[in-house]
C-alpha positions as CSV (number, residue, x, y, z in Angstrom):
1,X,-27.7,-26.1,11.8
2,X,-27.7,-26.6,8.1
3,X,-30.1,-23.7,7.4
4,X,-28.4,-21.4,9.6
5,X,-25.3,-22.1,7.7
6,X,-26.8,-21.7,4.2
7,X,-28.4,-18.2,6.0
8,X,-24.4,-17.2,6.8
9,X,-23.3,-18.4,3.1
10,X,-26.9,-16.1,1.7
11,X,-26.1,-13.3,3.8
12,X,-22.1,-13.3,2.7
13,X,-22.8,-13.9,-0.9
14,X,-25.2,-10.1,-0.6
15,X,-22.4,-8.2,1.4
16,X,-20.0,-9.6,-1.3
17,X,-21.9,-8.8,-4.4
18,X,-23.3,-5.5,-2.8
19,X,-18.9,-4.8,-1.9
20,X,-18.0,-5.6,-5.2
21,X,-21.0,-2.8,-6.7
22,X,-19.6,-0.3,-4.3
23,X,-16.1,-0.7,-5.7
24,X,-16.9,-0.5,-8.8
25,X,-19.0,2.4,-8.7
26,X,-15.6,4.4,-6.4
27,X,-12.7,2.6,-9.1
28,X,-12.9,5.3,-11.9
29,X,-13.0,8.0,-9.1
30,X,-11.4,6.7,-6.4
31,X,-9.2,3.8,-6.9
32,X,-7.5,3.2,-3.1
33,X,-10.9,3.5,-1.8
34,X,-12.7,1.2,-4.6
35,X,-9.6,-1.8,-4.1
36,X,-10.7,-1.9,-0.1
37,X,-14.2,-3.1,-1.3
38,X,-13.3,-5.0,-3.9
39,X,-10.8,-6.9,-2.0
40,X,-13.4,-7.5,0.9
41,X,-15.7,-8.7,-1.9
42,X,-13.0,-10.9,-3.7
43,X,-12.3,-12.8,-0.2
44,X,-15.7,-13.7,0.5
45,X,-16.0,-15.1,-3.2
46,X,-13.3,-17.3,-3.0
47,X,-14.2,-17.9,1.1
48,X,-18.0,-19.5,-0.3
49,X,-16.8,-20.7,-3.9
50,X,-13.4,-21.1,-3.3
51,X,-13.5,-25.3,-4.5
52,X,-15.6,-24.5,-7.4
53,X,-13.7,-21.4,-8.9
54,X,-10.2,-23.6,-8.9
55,X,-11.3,-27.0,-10.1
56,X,-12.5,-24.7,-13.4
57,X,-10.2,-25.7,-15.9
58,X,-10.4,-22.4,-17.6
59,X,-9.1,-20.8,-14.6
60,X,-6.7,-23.2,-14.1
61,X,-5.2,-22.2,-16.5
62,X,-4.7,-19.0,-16.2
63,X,-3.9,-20.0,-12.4
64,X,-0.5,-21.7,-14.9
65,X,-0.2,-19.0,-16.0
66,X,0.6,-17.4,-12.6
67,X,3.5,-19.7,-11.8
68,X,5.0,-19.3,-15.3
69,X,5.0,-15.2,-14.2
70,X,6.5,-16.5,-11.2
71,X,9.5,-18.7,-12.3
72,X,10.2,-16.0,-15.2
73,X,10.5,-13.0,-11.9
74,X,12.5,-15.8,-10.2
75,X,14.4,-16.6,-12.9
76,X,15.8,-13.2,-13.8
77,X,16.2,-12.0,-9.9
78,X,19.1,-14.9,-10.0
79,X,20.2,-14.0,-13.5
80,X,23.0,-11.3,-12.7
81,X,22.9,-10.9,-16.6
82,X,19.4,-9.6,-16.1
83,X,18.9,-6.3,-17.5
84,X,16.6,-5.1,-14.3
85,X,19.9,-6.5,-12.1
86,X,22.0,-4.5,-14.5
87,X,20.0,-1.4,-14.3
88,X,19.9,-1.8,-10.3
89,X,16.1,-1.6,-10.9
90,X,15.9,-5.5,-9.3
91,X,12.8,-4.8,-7.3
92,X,11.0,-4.2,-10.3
93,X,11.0,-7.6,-11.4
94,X,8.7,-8.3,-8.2
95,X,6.9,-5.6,-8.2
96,X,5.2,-5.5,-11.4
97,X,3.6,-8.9,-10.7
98,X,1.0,-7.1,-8.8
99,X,-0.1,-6.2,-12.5
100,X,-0.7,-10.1,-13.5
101,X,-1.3,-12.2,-10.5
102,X,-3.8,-10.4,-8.4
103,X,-5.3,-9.4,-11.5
104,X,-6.0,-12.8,-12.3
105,X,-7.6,-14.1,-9.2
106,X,-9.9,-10.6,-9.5
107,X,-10.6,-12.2,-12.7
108,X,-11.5,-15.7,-11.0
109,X,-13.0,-14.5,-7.8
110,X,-15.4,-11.9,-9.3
111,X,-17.1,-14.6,-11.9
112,X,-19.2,-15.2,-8.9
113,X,-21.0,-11.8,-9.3
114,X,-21.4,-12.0,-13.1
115,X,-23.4,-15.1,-13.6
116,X,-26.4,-13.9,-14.5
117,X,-27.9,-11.1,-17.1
118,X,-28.9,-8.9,-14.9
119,X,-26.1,-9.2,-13.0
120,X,-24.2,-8.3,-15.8
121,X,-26.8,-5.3,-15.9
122,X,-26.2,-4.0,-12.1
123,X,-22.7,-3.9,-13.4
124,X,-22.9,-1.6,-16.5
125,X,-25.3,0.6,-14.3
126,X,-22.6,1.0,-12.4
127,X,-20.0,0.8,-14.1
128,X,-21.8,4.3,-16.1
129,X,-22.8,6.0,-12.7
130,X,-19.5,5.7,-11.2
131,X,-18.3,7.4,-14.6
132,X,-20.3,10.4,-13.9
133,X,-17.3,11.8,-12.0
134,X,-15.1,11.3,-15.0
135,X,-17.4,12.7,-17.5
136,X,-17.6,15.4,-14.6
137,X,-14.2,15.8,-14.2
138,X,-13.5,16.1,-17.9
139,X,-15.6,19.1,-18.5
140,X,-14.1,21.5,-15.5
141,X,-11.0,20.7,-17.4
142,X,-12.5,21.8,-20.8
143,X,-15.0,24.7,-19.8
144,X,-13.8,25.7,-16.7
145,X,-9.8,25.1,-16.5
146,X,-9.7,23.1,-13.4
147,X,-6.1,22.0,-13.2
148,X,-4.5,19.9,-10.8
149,X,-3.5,17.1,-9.5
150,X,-6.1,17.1,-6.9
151,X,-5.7,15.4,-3.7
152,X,-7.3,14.5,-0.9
153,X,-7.2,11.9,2.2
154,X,-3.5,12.4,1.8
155,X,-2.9,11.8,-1.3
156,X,-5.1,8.5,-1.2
157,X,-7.2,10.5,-3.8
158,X,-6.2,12.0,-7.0
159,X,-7.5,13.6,-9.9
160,X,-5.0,14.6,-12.3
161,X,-6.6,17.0,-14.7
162,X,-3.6,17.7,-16.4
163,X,-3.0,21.3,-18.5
164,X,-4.2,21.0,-22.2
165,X,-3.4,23.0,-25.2
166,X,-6.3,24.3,-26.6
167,X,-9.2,21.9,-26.2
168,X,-7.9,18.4,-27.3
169,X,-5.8,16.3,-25.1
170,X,-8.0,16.2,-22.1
171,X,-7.4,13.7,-19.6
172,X,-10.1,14.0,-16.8
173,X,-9.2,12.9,-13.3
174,X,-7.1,10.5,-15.4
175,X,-3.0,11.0,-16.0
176,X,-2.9,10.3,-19.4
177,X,-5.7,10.8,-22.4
178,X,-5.0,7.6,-23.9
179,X,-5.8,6.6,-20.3
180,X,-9.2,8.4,-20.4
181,X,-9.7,7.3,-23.8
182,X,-9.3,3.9,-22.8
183,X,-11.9,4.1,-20.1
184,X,-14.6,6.0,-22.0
185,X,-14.4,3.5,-24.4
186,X,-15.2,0.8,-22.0
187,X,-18.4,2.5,-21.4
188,X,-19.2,3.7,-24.7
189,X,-21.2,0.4,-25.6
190,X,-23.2,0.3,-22.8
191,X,-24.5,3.9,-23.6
192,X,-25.2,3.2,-27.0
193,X,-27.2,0.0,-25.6
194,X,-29.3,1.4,-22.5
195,X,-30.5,4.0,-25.5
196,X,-32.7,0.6,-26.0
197,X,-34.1,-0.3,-22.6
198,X,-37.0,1.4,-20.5
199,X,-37.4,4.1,-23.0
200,X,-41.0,5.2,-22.0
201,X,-39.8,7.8,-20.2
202,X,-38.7,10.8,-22.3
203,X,-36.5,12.2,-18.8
204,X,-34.5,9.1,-19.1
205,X,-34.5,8.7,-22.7
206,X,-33.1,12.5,-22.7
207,X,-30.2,11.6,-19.9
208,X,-29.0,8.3,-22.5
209,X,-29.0,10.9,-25.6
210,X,-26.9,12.9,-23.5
211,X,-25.2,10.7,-22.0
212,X,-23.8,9.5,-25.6
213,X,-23.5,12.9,-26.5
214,X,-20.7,13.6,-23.9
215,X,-18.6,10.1,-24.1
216,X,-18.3,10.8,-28.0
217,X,-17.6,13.9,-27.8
218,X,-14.8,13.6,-24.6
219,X,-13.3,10.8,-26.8
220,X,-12.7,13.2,-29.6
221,X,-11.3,15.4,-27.5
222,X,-8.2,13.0,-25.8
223,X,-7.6,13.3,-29.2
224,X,-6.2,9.2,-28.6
225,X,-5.7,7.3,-32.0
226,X,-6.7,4.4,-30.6
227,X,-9.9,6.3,-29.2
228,X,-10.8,7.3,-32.1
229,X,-10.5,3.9,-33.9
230,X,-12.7,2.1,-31.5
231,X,-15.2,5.5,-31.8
232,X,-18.0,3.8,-34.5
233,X,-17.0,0.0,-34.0
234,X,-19.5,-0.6,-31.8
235,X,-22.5,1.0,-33.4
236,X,-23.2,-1.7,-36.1
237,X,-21.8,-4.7,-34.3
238,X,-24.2,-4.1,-31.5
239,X,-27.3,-2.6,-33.2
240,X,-26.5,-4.8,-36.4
241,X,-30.2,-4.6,-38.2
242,X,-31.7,-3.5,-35.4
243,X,-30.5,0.0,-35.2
244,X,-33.2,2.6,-36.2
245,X,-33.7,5.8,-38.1
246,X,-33.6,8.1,-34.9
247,X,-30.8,6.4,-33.4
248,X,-28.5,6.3,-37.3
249,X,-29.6,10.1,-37.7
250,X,-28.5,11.4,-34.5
251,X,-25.1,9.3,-34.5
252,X,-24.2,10.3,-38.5
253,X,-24.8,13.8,-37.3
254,X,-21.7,13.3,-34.8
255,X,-19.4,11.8,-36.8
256,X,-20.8,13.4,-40.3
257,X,-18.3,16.2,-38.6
258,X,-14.9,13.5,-38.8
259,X,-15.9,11.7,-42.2
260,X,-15.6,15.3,-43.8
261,X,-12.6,16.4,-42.6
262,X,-11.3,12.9,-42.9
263,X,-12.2,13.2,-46.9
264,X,-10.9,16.4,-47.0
265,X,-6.8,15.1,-46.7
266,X,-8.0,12.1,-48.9
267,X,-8.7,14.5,-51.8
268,X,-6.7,17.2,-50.9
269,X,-8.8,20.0,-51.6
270,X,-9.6,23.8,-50.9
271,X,-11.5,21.8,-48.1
272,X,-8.7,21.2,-46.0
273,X,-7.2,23.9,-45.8
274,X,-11.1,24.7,-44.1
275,X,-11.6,22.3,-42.1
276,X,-8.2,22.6,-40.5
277,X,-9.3,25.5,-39.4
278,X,-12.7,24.3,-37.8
279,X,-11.4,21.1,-36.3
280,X,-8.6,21.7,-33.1
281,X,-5.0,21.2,-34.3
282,X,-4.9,18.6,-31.9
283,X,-7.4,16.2,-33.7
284,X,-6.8,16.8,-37.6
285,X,-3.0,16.2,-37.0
286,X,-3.2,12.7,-35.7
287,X,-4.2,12.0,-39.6
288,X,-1.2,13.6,-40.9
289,X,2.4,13.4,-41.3
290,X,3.0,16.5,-39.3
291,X,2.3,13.9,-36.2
292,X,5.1,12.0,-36.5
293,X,7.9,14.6,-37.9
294,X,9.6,15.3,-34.1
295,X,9.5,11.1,-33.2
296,X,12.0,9.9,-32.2
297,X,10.7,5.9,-33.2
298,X,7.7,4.8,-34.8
299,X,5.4,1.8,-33.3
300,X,6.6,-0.6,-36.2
301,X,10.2,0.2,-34.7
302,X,9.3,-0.1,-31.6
303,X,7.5,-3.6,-32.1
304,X,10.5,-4.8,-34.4
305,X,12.8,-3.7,-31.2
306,X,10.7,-6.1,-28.8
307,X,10.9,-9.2,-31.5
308,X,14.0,-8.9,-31.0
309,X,14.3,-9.0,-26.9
310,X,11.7,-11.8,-27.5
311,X,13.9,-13.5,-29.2
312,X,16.8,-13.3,-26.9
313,X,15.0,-14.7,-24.0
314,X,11.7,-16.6,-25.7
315,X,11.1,-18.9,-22.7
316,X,11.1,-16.6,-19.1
317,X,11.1,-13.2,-20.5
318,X,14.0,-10.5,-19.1
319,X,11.4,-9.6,-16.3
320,X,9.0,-7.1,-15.2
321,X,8.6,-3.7,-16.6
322,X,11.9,-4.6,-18.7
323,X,11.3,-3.0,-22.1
324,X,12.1,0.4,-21.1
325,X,15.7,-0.6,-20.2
326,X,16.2,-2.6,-22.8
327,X,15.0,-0.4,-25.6
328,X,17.4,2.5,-23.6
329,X,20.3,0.2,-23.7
330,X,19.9,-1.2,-27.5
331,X,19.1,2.4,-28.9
332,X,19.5,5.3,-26.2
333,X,15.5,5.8,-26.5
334,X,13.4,5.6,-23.9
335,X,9.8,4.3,-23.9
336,X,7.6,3.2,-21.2
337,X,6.5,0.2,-23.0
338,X,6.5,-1.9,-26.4
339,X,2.8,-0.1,-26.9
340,X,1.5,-3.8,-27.5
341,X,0.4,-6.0,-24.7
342,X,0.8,-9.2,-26.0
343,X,4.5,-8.4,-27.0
344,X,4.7,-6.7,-23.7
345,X,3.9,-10.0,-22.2
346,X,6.4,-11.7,-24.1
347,X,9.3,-9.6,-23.9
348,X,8.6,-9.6,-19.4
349,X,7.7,-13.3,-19.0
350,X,8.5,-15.1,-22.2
351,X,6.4,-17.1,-24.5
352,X,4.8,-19.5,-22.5
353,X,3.5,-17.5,-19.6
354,X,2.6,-14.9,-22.3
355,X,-0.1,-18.2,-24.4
356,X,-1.5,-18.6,-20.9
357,X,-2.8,-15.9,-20.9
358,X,-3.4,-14.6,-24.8
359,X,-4.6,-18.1,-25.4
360,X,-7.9,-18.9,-23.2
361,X,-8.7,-15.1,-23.7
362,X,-8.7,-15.3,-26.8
363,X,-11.0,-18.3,-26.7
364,X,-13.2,-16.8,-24.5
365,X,-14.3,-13.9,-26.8
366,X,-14.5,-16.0,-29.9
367,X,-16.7,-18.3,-28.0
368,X,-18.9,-15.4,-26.8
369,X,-19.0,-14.2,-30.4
370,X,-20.4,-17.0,-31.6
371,X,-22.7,-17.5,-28.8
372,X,-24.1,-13.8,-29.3
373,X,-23.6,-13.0,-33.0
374,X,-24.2,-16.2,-35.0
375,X,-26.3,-18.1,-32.3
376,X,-29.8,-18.2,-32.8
377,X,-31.5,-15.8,-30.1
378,X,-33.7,-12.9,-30.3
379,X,-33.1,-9.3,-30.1
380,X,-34.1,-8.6,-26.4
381,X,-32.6,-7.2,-23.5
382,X,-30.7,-9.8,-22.5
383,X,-29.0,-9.9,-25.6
384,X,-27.9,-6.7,-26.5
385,X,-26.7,-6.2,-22.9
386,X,-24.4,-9.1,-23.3
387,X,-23.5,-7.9,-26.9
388,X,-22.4,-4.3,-25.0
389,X,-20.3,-6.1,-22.5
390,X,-18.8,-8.1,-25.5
391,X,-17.7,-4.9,-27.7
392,X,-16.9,-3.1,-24.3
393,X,-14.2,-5.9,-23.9
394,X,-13.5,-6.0,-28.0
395,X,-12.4,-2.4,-28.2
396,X,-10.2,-2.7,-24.8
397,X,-8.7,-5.6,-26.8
398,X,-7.7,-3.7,-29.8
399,X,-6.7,-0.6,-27.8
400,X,-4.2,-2.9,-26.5
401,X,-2.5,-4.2,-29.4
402,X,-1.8,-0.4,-30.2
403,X,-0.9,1.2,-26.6
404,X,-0.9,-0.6,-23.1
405,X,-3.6,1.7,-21.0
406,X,-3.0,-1.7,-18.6
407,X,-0.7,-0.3,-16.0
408,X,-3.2,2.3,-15.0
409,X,-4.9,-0.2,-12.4
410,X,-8.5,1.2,-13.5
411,X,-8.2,-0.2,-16.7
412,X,-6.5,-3.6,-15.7
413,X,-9.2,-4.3,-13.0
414,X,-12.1,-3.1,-15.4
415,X,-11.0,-5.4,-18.2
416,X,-10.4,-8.4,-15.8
417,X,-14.0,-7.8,-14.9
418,X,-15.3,-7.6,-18.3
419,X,-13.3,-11.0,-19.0
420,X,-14.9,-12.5,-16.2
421,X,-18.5,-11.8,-17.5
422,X,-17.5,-13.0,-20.8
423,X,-16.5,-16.3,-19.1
424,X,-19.5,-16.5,-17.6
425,X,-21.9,-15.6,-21.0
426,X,-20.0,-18.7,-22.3
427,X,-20.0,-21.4,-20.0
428,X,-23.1,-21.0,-17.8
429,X,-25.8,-18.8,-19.7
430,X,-28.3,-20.5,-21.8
431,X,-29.6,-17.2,-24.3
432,X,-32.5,-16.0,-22.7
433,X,-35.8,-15.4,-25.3
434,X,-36.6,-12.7,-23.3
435,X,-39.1,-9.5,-24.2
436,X,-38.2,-8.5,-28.0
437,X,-37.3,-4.6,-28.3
438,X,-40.0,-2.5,-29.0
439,X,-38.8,0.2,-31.9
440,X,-36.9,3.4,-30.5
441,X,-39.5,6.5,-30.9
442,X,-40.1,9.7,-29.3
443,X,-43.7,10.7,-29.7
């Protein structure tokens, strides 16, 4: 009896890993379709594990963190002062819990299929073949002007492809480029790690140079700030002495294009009124003045606006999704969010809910830096995998403290995943001295 239960237990544990690849592979693409599988693969997790992954006191505290969320919603459906009950948008403060507290057990059930290196390496596979579509998607927008929305299964599927001007701005199957941006960054890492593995075939080597080729060059096209910023970060951080000549040469050749037209407005020169003329209107303006002429509030004003609503209500928060009502009331402008997440936090849940979260997180990835970056280990598969999965996470961070890609639910449930891996490369991986890299060469 005992073995034929540890046979059910083996057997669920594959149909749950093997749901959760499958729903990964269909989120970027399909995201009602890829939440069926996930959610099949996140009951059997916490149906085998279900003891172990509560009792861990990391998660209990983000589990806190949950009914924190929930007293501030509570809290502010019974507070007729509440701007949501004022703005007869009450249902609100309900429903955007689904952004935090399912989120969160994704992040608690799914640590079950991230405990190992490799599979942390299924993952980014498929986390870049079910990109594929995007990267698909992006060019019939840019060579072929496919416009949409798209839909299909009645609506269950969509790919936006929204109408650009000119080149820049493309958003993909996505609704927003800062939305694309956000995703492309995600993989970005992994494609600039994968350059390293199983190189002896020139086919695949070719697919990885191209495959970095077209997530650069897409993330210069959203034309998304915080894309760009997060563009070279992880070059050096993963590579660090490591990288080599091929690999430096073919990567300053990409952005040998930006650091010239960026030193061109430094030194304003003949050479910007030239380069203006190379580079799309929609890229070179993002580094001038001309960007922000027509706003009507700046992200410092925005930020100082949510201090303030913080400060009115530190400890539960005015509720769900309440910055856009708030801001409207205070100052007749409307925005859809406060463009930073941890303030976002703050200003919907208050303080305390908001440090249950930021605080472990946090934690987490200055753990894993240490573990990965100052830890003695060598430069081997294993290692730069983990490294990837680490910036991946990194630059989703700092896109976040500039924009909220968040409530897309693509994003969200990507970067609970990535957390959940990071947990993982904490807590229950030893650094594996695994095969050192051989150097990069095509003979």
């Amino acid at each position: 009896m005992d073995n034929f239960y540890k046979n059910i237990l083996k057997s669920s544990e594959n149909l749950g890993k093997f749901s959760f690849l499958i729903g990964l592979f269909l989120l970027p693409s399909a995201i009602a379709l890829s939440i069926i599988f996930l959610l099949f693969s996140l009951i059997i997790s916490f149906w085998i594990d279900l003891k172990k992954l509560i009792n861990d006191k990391v998660n209990l505290i983000y589990i806190a963190s949950c009914f924190f969320v929930l007293f501030s919603a509570f809290f502010n459906f019974f507070d007729k002062n509440s701007i949501n009950n004022i703005s007869n948008n009450t249902s609100l403060i309900f429903i955007g819990l689904l952004n935090w507290i399912p989120l969160i057990f994704v992040f608690i059930g799914f640590q079950k299929y991230l405990l190992t290196n490799n599979d942390r390496k299924n993952c980014i596979l498929i986390f870049i073949l079910g990109s594929i579509p995007v990267i698909f998607s992006c060019f019939a927008q840019f060579i072929l002007n496919w416009f949409g929305p798209m839909e299909t299964l009645n609506g269950l599927i969509v790919w936006y492809q929204r109408p650009i001007d000119g080149i820049t701005g493309i958003t993909g199957l996505f609704n927003n480029p800062n939305y694309l941006a956000a995703w492309l960054n995600i993989i970005w890492p992994f494609s600039l790690a994968f350059i390293f593995l199983d190189n002896k075939n020139k086919i695949k080597i070719l697919f990885k140079i191209l495959l970095i080729f077209a997530i650069s060059f897409l993330i210069i096209l959203t034309a998304s700030r915080a894309g760009l910023l997060c563009l070279l970060l992880p070059i050096f951080i993963i590579y660090a002495q490591k990288i080599k000549s091929l690999i430096l040469t073919f990567i300053s050749g990409i952005y040998f294009y930006i650091t010239l037209f960026l030193a061109s407005f430094l030194f304003q020169s003949e050479l910007k009124n030239l380069i203006t003329k190379i580079i799309p209107r929609g890229i070179w303006i993002n580094f001038t003045n001309l960007e922000y002429e027509n706003l009507d509030i700046s992200r410092l004003g925005i930020w100082k606006y949510a201090l303030n609503f913080i400060s009115e209500s530190p400890i539960f928060g005015h509720g769900s999704n309440s910055f856009t009502s708030l801001l409207l009331t205070e100052s007749g402008i409307w925005k859809g969010h406060s463009h930073n997440l941890p303030l976002e936090l703050m200003v919907n849940y208050g303080i305390p809910a908001a440090l249950l979260i930021l605080i472990p997180t946090t934690y987490l990835v200055y753990k894993a830096y240490l573990k990965l970056f100052f830890g003695k280990f060598d430069f081997n598969k294993s290692s730069i995998l983990d490294r990837a999965w680490l910036i991946s996470l990194t630059l989703l961070i700092v896109m976040h403290l500039v924009d909220i890609q968040y409530y897309d639910g693509r994003i969200s449930i990507a970067g609970w995943i990535l957390l959940a891996g990071i947990k993982n490369i904490v807590f229950h991986d030893q650094i594996p001295n695994g095969t050192k890299l051989k150097q990069f060469k095509i003979s």
